[in-house]
N, C-alpha and C positions, 0 to 999 in steps of 0.2 A: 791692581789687578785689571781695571778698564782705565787707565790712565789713556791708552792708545785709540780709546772711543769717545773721551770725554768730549771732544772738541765738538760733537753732537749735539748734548745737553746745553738748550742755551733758553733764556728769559725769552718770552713774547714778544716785546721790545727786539730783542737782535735778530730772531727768526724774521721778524715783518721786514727788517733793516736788509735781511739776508736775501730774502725772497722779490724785494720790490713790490711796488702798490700794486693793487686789481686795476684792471684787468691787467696779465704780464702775460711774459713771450712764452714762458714756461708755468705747467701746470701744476697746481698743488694741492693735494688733497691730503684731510686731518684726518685721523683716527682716534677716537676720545675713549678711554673707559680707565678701568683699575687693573690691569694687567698684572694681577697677585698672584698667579702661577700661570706662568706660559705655556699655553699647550697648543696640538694642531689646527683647535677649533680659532685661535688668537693670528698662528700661522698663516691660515688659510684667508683668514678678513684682510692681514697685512698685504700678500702676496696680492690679494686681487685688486687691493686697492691704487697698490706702485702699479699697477698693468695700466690704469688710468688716470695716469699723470708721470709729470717727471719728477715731482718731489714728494715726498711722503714725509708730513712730520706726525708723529705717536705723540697722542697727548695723555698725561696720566693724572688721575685724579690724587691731591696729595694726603697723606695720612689722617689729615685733620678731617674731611668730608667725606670718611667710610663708615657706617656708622655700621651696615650689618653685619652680622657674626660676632661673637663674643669676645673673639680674640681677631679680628681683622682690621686691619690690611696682615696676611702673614709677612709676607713681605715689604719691610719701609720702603719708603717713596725713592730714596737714591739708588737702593740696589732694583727696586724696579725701574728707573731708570736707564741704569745702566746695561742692565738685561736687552730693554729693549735698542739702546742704544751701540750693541753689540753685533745686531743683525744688518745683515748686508744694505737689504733693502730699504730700511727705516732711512732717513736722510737729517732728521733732526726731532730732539725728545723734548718736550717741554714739562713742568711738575705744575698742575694747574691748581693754582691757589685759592680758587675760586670753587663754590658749591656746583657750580655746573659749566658748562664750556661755555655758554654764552658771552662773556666779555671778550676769551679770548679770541671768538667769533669771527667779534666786530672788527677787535684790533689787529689780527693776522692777517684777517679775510681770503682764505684756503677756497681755490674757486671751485671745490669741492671736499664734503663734508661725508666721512663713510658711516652706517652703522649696520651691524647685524641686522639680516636676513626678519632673525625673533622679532626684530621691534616695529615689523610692518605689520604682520600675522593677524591682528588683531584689533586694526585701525590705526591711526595715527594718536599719539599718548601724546595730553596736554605738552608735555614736556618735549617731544619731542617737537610741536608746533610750533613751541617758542626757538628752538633751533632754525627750523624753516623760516619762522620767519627775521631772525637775526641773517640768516644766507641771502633772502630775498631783497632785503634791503640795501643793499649792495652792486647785488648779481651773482651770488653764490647757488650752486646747487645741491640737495641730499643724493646719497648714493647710497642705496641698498645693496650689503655685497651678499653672496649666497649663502645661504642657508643651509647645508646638506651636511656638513659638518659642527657641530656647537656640542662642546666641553666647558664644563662651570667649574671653575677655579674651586668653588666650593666642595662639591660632589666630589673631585677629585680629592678635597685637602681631609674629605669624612674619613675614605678610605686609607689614605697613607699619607704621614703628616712627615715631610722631605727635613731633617735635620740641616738645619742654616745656621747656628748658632753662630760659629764663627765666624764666615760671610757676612750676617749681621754685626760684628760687633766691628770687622774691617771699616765696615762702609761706617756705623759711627764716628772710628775712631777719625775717618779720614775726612768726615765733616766737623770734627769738633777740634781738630789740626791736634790728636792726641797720639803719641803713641807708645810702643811697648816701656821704653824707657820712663815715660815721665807715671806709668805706676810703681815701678823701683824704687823712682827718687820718693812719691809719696811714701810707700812701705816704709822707707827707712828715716823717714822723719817724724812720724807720729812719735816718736819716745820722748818730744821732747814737750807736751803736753799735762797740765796738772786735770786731773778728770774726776770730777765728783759725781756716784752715781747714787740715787736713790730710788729704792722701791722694795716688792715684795721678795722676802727669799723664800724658794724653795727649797726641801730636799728630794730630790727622786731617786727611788731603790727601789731596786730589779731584785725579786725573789723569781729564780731559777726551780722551778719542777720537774717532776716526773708525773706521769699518769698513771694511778697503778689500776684503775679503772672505773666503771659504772657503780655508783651507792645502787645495792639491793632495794631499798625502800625509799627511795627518791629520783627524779630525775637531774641528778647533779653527780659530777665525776669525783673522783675521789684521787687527790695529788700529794705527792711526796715533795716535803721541800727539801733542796738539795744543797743551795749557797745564797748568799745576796750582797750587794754590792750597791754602794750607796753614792749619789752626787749631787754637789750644792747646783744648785737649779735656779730660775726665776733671775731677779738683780743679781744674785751673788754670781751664776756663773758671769752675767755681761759684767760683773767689774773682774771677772778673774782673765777674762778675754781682753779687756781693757791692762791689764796687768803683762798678760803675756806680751802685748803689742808695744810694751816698753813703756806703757807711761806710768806717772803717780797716780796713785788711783785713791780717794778717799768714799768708803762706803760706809751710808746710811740706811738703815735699815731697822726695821721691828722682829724680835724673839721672842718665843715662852723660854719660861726656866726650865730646862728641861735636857736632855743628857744631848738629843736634835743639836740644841742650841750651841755644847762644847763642839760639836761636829764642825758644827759650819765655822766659830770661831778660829779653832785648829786648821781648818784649810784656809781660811784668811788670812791667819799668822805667818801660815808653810807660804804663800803666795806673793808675803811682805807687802799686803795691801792695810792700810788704817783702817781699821772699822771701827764706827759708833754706832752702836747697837742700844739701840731703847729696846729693855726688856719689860715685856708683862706679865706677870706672875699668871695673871688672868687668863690667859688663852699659848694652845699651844704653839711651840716653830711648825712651820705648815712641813707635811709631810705627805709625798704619796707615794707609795705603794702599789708596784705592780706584780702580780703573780701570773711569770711566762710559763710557759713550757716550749721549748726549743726557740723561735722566734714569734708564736703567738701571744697574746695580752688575754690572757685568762679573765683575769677579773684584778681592777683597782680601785684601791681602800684608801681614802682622804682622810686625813687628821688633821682639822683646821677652824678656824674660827673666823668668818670674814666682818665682822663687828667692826664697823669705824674707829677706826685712832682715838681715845680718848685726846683733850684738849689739852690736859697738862702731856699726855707724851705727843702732841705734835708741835708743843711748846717746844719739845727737847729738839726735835728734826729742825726744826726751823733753825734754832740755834746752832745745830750742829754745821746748816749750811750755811750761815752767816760768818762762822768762827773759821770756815775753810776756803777761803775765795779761791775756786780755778777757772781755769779756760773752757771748759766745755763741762756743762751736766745733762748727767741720762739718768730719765724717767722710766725705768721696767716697772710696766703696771700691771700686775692679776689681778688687783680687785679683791685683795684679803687683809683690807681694811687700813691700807694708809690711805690709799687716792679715794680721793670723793672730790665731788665737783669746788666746793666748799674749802679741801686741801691743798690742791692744786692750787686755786687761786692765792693762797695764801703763802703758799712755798715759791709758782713763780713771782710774786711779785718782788721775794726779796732776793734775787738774783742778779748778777751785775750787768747793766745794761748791754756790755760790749760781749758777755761770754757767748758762745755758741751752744742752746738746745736744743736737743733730741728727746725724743719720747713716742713708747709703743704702747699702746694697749690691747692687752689681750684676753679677750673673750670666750673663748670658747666653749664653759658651761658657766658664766658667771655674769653679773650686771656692768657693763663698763661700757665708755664713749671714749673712741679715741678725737670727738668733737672740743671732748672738755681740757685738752691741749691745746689751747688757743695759741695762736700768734707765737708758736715754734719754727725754729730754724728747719728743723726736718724730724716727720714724722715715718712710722713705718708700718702700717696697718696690711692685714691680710683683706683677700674680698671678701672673708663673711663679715669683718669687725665693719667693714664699709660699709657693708647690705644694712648689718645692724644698728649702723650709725644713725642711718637715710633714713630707715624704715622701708628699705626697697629693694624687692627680690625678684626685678622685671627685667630691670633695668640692664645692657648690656655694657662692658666692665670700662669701656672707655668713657664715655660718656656720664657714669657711677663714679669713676676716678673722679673725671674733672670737677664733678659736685663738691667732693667731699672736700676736695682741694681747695676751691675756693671761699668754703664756709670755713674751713679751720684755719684760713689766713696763715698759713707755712711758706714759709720759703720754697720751700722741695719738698717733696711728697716721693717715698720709694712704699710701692704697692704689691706684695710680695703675694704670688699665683700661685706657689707652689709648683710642681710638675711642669709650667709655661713660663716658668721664668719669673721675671719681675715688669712690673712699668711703673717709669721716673715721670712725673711732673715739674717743670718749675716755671716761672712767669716767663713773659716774653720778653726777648733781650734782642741779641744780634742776628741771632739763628732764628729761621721765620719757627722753629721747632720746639714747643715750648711742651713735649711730652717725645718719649722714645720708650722702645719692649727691648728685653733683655734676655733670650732664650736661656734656661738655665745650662750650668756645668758642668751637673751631676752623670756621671757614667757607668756606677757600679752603686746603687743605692745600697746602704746597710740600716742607717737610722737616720731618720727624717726628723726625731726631736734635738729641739735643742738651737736646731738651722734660724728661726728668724731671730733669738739673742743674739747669734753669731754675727748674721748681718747685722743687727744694730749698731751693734759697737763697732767695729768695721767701719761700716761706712759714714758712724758720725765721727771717728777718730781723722779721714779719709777725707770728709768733706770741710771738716773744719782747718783741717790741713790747706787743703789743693782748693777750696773754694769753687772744687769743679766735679757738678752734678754726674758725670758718666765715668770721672775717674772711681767717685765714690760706689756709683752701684755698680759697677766692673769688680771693683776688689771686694765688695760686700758679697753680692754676689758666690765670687769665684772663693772667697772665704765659707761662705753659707756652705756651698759645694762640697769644701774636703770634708766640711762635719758631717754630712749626709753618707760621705765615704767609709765613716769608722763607728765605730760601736761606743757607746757613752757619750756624754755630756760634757766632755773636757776642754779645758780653754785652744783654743786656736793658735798659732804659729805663724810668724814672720816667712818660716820656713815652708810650712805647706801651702800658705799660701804660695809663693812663689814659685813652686814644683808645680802648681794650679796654671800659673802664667805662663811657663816654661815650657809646657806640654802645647798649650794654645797656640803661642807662637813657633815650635818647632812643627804646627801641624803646617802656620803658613808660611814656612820658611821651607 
C-alpha cells in the first residue's frame, strides 16, 4: 500500500551517503519525535521546516523507546513510517533506534535541527542542550518552528481511538515477508500433530432466568429458572479445540466421582479425544454455575475443591504423560489443585526434550504464577496474571510485558489485553523487533469467555507448526475473535477460522 514511498525509508548510513558531508550545497533540516497520529499540529512543524531547507528528513522514534501510555506507540514504527513517508514534503524517513536523536546527530549531521515551539516556552530542557550541543560540534543549528498550532497524539487517541487493525497487521505482515497464504498453509497442517494436554477441567452451565421480582422481606430478587445448558470448560475445552483443529489429542486431567464427571467423559468420548482421568473420590469435578437473566451474570455458584494433587494421584499424571509421548503439551492452569509450583516441576521435567510447550495460568480469583512455567516454549498470560506475577500495578504494559518475559525464560510470550488486542514477545533475532501489538478482531461481541483457551491452543498448535511468532498470534488471535462472536464455550473450527481470514483480506483486497 506504500510500496510507491518506500524508496524514502532509509538507515542513517544511506541518508548521510544521500545527503553529502556538512557543510553541503544543499540544506537539510531533521524533524525528530513519535509521530503516533498525525495531525495539523505535526503538519504544521513539517511544512515550516521544508520552507527552511531543501531536504527534510522525519526522524521517528522506534517502538522500543516509547515508554508513555499504556498502550503506545498506537501506531508501530513502519506504518508510522510510512505515513510520514507519504507526504510530499518529507524528503526521507529514518526509524531511530536509539533513546534519543543524538547519535543520529552526529552521524547525519542535518545543518539544521527542528523542534516544537513548546520546548522553548520554559527554558532550555537538559535534554534538549545535549541536542544543541551534538549540532554545535559540527556546526549545526536548533530551529524552533511555531508554536500556534500544537495537537498531542495523546489527547486526541483519549477522545477517539481510529481502528487500524488491519493496517497494522499489513505493515507486520510485510515486515515479517508473511502473507495471506502462508496462514492456510499453517491451518491446514496442524492435523498432523500428536498433542498432549493437561490441566484443570471445568464445567460451566448457564442457568437462564426470569425475574418475577423484589422479596418482600429482603433486599434480594426473586428469579424463575427457566433452562440450563452445560460446557466442558478449563483443559477440557483447549483439548476439545485442539481436537477440532485435527490433531491427536491425549487429555490428562483430575475428576470427582460424581454424575459432572460422566458429563465431561461423554463429551470427550463424542470428540474422540483419549482421556485419562485420575479420579478422587475426595473432592468434586469443578463446576460453575451461573444464574443469567437475559444476558446479565446474576450471581455464580462454585463447586470445587482446590486442595493440591495428592502424591500417589500425581503419581498417576506423571505416568500418564510418560506412557503418551507427543509433540507438543499444553498446560491449562486454574489452580484447582493439580499445578503447584512443586508439580509443575515434576511433570515438566519429564517431558521430551525436543516437544514443543505451552502453558497458561489463570488467575482471576485464585492463587497462581504464570512465573512457575519456567523455561516454556510459549506462554500466554493476561495483564492482571502479569501485574500478579511482578507484584506490580504501576507499571505500564510494555515495559510489565518485557519483565515477566524475561524472568519466565520463554521462547515467546503472547500477552492477551483483552478489548486491545494482544502483544507478542520473542528474543532478538533478524528483525531489530523483538516485541509487536495485535489490535483485536472481534466485531460483534457476544461472549468473551472462553477466548483466551481458544487462543491457547491455536496458537500453540500454529507456532509449533510455522515456528513463526506473528503467524501464530494472527490465527490465535483471529481464532480468539470468532469465539467472542458466538454464544457458549464450543471448540473452534478450521472453518471459522478462516471466514475470520477471508473477511480481513477481502477488506484489503
Amino acid at each position: 500500500m506504500f510500496d510507491q514511498y518506500k524508496h524514502k525509508i532509509k538507515t542513517p548510513e544511506k541518508i548521510r551517503e544521500s545527503i553529502g558531508p556538512f557543510p553541503r550545497e544543499k540544506k537539510a533540516i531533521m524533524c525528530h519525535g513519535t509521530f503516533d497520529i498525525v495531525h495539523p499540529g505535526h503538519l504544521r512543524h513539517l511544512m515550516y521546516a521544508k520552507e527552511r531547507a531543501d531536504v527534510l528528513i522525519a526522524s521517528i522514534t522506534c517502538d522500543e523507546y516509547i515508554p508513555k501510555g499504556p498502550y503506545r506507540p498506537f501506531v508501530p514504527e513502519d506504518l508510522r513510517a510510512a505515513n510520514l513517508s507519504a507526504l510530499e514534503m518529507v524528503d526521507y524517513v529514518v526509524i531511530d533506534r536509539n533513546p534519543t536523536p543524538i547519535e543520529n546527530i552526529r552521524l547525519i549531521q542535518p545543518d539544521l535541527f527542528a523542534k516544537g515551539f513548546e520546548y522553548s516556552e520554559d527554558g532550555i530542557h537538559p535534554k534538549t542542550r545535549e541536542e544543541i550541543n551534538a549540532l554545535e560540534s559540527y556546526g549545526g543549528e536548533l530551529l524552533f518552528t511555531p508554536g500556534d498550532i500544537v495537537y498531542s497524539s495523546t489527547a486526541l487517541l483519549k477522545h477517539h481511538i481510529p481502528n487500524l487493525a488491519i493496517e497494522k497487521l499489513l505493515v507486520l505482515m510485510e515486515a515479517e515477508n508473511v502473507d495471506f497464504a502462508d496462514f492456510r498453509k499453517t491451518l491446514r497442517q496442524l492435523s498432523g500433530f500428536r498433542v498432549h494436554v493437561i490441566g484443570d477441567t471445568i464445567v460451566d452451565k448457564y442457568t437462564q432466568c426470569s425475574i418475577l421480582g423484589a422479596a418482600q422481606d429482603a433486599p434480594t430478587f426473586s428469579i424463575k429458572k427457566e433452562y440450563s445448558e452445560s460446557y466442558p470448560g478449563g483443559a477440557a475445552i483447549v483439548a476439545m479445540h485442539v481436537r477440532s483443529l485435527g490433531a491427536r489429542v491425549i487429555f490428562s486431567t483430575m475428576l470427582g466421582n460424581d454424575a459432572v464427571k460422566d458429563f465431561v467423559l461423554n463429551k470427550m468420548k463424542d470428540a474422540e479425544i483419549q482421556t485419562c482421568p485420575v479420579i478422587d473420590k475426595t473432592r468434586p469435578t469443578v463446576l460453575k454455575e451461573r444464574f443469567m437473566v437475559e444476558n446479565y451474570r446474576m450471581v455464580q455458584v462454585d463447586d470445587l475443591d482446590n486442595r493440591i494433587i495428592s502424591e500417589k494421584n500425581l503419581k498417576k499424571i506423571c505416568d500418564n504423560i510418560q506412557s503418551g509421548e507427543a509433540d507438543v503439551y499444553i498446560f491449562s492452569d486454574f489452580r484447582h489443585g493439580l499445578f503447584h509450583p512443586t508439580t509443575i516441576n515434576e511433570m515438566r521435567e519429564i517431558l521430551p526434550a525436543s516437544s514443543f510447550k505451552a502453558a497458561d495460568s489463570q488467575v482471576s480469583s485464585r492463587w497462581g504464577n504464570i512465573l512457575d512455567f519456567n523455561h516454556f516454549d510459549l506462554i500466554t498470560p493476561n495483564e492482571r496474571e502479569v501485574r500478579y506475577a511482578l507484584g506490580d500495578q504501576d507499571s505500564v504494559i510494555r515495559p510489565l510485558a518485557y519483565n515477566l518475559y524475561e524472568r519466565a525464560n520463554c521462547r515467546y510470550m503472547i500477552l492477551k489485553m483483552g478489548e486491545r488486542g494482544l502483544l507478542a514477545y520473542r528474543g532478538l533475532g533478524i528483525s531489530p523487533r523483538n516485541f509487536f501489538i495485535l489490535d483485536s478482531f472481534v466485531h460483534d461481541l457476544v461472549d468473551p469467555v472462553g477466548a483466551g483457551d481458544t487462543l491457547l491452543a491455536v496458537s500453540s498448535l500454529a507456532l509449533a507448526q510455522s515456528n513463526n511468532i506473528l503467524i501464530a498470534s494472527v490465527l490465535g488471535s483471529l481464532a480468539a475473535a470468532a469465539a467472542c462472536e458466538r454464544k457458549g464455550n464450543t471448540p473452534i473450527t478450521i472453518q471459522q477460522i478462516e471466514e475470520k481470514l477471508d473477511s480481513i483480506e477481502k477488506s484489503v483486497n
